[in-house]
RODO-2510 file (C-alpha; in nm, 4 decimals, decimal comma):
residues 227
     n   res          X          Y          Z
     1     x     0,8639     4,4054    -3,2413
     2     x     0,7934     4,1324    -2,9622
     3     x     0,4241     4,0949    -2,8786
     4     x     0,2124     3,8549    -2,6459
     5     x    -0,1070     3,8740    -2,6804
     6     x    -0,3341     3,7035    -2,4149
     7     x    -0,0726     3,4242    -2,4173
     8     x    -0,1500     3,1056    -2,1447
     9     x     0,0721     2,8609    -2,1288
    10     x     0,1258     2,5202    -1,8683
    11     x     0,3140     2,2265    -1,7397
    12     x     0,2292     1,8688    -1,6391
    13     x     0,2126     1,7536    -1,3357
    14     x     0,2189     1,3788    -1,2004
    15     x    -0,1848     1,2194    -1,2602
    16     x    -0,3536     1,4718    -1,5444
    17     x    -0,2830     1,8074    -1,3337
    18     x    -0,1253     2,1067    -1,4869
    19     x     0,0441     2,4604    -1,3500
    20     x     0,0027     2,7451    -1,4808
    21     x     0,2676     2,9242    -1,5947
    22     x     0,1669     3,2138    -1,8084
    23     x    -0,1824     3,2924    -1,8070
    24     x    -0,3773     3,5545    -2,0257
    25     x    -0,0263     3,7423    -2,0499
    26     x    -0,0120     4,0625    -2,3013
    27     x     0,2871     4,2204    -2,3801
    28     x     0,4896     4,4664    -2,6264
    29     x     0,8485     4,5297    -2,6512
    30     x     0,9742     4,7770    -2,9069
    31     x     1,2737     4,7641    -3,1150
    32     x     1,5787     4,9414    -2,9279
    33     x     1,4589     4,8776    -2,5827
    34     x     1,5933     4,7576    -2,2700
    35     x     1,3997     4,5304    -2,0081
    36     x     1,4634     4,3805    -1,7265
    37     x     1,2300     4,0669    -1,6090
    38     x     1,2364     4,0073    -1,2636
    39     x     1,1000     3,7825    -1,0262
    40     x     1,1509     3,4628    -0,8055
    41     x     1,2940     3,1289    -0,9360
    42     x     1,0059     2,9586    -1,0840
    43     x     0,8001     3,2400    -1,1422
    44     x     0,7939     3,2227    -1,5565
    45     x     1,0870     3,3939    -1,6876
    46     x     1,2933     3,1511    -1,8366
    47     x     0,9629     3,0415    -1,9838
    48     x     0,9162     3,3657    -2,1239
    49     x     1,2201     3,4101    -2,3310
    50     x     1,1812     3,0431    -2,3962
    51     x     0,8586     3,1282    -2,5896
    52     x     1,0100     3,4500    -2,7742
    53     x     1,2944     3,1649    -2,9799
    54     x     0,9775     2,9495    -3,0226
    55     x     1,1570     2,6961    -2,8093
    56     x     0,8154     2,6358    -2,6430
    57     x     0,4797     2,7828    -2,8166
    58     x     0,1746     2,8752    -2,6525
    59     x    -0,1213     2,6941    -2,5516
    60     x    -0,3607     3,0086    -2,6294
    61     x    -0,2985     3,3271    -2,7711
    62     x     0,0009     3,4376    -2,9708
    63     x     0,3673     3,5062    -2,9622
    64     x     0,4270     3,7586    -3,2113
    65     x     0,8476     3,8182    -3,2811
    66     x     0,9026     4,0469    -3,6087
    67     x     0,7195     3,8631    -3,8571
    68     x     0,7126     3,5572    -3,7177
    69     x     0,3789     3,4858    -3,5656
    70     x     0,3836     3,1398    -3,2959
    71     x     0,0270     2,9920    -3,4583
    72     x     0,1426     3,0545    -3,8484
    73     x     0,5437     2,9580    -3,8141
    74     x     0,6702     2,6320    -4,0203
    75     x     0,8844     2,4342    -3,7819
    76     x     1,1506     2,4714    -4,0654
    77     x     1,1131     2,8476    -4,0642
    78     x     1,2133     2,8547    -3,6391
    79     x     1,5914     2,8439    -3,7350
    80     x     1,5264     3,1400    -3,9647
    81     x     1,3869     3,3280    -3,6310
    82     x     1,7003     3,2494    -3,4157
    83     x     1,9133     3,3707    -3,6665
    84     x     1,7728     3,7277    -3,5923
    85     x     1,8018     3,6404    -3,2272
    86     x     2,1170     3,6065    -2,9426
    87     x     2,0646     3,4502    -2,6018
    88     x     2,2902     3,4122    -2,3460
    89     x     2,2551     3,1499    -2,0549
    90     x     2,3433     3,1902    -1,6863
    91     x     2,6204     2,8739    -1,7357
    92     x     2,7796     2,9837    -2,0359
    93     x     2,7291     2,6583    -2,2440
    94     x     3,0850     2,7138    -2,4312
    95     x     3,2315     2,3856    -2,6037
    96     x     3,5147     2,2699    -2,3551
    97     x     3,7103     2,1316    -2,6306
    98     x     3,7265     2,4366    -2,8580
    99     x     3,9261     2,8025    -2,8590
   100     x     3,7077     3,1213    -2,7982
   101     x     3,7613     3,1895    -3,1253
   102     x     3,6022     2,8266    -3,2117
   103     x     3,3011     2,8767    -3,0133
   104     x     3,2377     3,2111    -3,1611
   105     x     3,2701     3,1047    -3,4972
   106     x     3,0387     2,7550    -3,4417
   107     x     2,7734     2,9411    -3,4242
   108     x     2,8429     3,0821    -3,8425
   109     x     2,9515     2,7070    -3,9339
   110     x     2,5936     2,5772    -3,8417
   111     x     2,4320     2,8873    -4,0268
   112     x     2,6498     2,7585    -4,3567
   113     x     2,9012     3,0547    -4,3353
   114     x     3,2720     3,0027    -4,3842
   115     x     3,5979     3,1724    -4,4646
   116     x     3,6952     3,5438    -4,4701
   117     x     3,2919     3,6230    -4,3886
   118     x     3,3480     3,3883    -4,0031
   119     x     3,6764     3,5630    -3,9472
   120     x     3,5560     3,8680    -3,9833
   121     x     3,2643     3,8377    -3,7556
   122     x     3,3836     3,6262    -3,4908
   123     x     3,7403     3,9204    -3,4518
   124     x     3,4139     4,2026    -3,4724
   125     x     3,2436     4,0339    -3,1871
   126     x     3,5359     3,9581    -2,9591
   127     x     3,6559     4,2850    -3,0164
   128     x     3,3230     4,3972    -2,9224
   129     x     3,3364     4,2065    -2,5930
   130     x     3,6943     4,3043    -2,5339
   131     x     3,8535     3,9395    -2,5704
   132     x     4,0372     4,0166    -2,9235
   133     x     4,3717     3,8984    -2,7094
   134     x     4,2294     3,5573    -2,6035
   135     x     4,0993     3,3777    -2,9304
   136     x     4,3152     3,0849    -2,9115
   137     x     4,2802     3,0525    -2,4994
   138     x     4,0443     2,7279    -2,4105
   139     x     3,6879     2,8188    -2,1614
   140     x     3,9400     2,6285    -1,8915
   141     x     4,1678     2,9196    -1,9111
   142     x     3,9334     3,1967    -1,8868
   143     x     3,7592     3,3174    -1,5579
   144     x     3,3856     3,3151    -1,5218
   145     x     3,3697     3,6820    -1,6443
   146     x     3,5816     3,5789    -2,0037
   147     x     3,3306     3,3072    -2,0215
   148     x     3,0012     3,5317    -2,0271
   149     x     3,2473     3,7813    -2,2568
   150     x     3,3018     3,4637    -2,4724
   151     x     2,9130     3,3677    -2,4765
   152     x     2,7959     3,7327    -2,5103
   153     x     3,0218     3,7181    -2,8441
   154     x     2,8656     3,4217    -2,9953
   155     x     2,6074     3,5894    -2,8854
   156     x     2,5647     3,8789    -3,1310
   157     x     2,8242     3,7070    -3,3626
   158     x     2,4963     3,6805    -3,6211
   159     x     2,4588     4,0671    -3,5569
   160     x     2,0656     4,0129    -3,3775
   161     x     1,8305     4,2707    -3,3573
   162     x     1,6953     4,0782    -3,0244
   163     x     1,9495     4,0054    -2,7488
   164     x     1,7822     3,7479    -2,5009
   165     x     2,0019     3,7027    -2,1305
   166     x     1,8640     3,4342    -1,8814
   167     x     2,0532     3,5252    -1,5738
   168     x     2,3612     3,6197    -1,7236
   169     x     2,5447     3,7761    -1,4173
   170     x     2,4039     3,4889    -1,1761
   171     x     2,7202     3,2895    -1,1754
   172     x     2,9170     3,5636    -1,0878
   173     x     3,0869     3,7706    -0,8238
   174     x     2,9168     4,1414    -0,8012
   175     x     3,2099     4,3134    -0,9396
   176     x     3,2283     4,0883    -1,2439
   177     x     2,8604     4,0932    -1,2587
   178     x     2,8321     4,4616    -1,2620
   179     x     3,1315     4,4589    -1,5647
   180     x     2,9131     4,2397    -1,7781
   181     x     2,5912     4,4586    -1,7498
   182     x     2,7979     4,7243    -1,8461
   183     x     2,8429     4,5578    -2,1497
   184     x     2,5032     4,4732    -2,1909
   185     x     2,4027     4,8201    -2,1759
   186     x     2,7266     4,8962    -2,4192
   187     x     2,5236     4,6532    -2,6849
   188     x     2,2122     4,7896    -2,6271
   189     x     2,3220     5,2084    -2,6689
   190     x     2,4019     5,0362    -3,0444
   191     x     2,1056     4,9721    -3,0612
   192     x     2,0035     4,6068    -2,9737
   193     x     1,6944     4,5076    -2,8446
   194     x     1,8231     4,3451    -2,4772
   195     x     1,5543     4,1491    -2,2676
   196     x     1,7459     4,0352    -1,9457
   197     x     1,6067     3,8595    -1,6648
   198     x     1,7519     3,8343    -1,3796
   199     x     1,6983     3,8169    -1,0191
   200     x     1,9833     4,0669    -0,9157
   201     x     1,7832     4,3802    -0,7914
   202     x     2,0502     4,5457    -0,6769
   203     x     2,1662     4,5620    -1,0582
   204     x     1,8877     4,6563    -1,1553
   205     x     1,8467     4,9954    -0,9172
   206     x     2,1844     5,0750    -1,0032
   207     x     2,1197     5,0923    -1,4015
   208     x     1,7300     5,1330    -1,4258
   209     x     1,5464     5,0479    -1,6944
   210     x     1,2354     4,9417    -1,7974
   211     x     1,1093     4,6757    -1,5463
   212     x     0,8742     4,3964    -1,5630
   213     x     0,8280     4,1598    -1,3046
   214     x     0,6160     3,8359    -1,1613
   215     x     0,4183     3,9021    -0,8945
   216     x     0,1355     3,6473    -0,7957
   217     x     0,1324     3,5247    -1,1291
   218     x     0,0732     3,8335    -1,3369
   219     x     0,3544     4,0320    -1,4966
   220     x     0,3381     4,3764    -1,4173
   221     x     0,5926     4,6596    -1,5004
   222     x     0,7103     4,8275    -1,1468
   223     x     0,9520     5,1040    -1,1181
   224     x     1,3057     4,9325    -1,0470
   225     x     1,4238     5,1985    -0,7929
   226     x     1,1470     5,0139    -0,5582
   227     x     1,2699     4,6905    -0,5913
***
């Protein structure tokens, strides 16, 4: 359901230089599955994920997400992708001057939805998260946990198949950080597709999974009670 195959990708550097990012990379995640991807800042993971919402396409090779293939798709047909996609960011991104229940729903506005259809989703996905009692509080009010709650809901607010996290606990205390993997699993035993990376082993050797991880510029899958 989310293929690489013999993907390369690079970035500039000052004069005509480049560095390698991703280079020859192959890859196949199923539907239902859980990964972790580990490995040290700058190693490719954001880049990754960044490639499987087409925010960045590949030099060679090809990105292949459902149906959407990365050297066939229309740029017109990339929102179309993201719809069947949720991704959560290590700093929450939540609009400062809107309710939880506002950011939640934003994400329907944009997509064209409106009335009973938002309410209904955006009270699902809180509930989901377990924020149904703080729709009307501002991101000012919550703690760093309610925020990941609140971004996890807008999250899967479009009900994804493909749940993307880019170091979604890194902002956070362990305890809190363990809470919101929990949850992460939680979506994932219902059957979402979860892709996290993250650079918090110790999370990951307490709820194994399915590991990949950058090592000298190849990503290879390792088993996570090593790490």
């Amino acid at each position: 359901m989310i293929e690489f195959r013999n993907v390369s990708v690079s970035y500039p550097l000052p004069g005509r230089a480049r560095r390698a990012v991703l280079e020859n990379l192959s890859l196949r995640i199923d539907r239902g599955e859980m990964v972790y991807l580990t490995g040290p800042t700058g190693s490719g993971k954001s880049t990754l994920l960044r490639m499987i919402y087409m925010d960045l396409l590949p030099e060679e090779g090809v990105v292949q997400v459902g149906d959407y293939r990365s050297d066939m798709i229309k740029s017109s047909d990339i929102p179309y992708l993201r719809r069947s996609l949720g991704v959560v960011f290590q700093d929450f991104q939540l609009l400062p001057d809107r309710s939880v229940y506002e950011n939640v729903a934003f994400t329907l506005y944009v997509t064209g939805k409106s009335g009973a259809e938002v309410k209904s989703r955006v009270l699902g996905a809180l509930a989901r998260v377990g924020l149904s009692h703080k729709q009307k509080r501002y991101p000012h009010e919550l703690s760093g946990g309610e925020q990941q709650r609140v971004a996890i809901a807008r999250a899967i607010v479009n009900e994804p198949w493909i749940l993307l996290a880019d170091e979604p606990t890194g902002n956070l205390d362990p305890a809190v950080a363990e809470e919101i993997l929990k949850l992460l699993i939680g979506l994932h035993r219902q059957g979402m597709t979860l892709l996290m990376a993250t650079h918090d082993y110790r999370l990951v050797r307490t709820y194994p999974m399915r590991t990949l991880a950058f090592m000298s510029g190849q990503l290879v899958e390792v088993d996570p009670r090593t790490l």
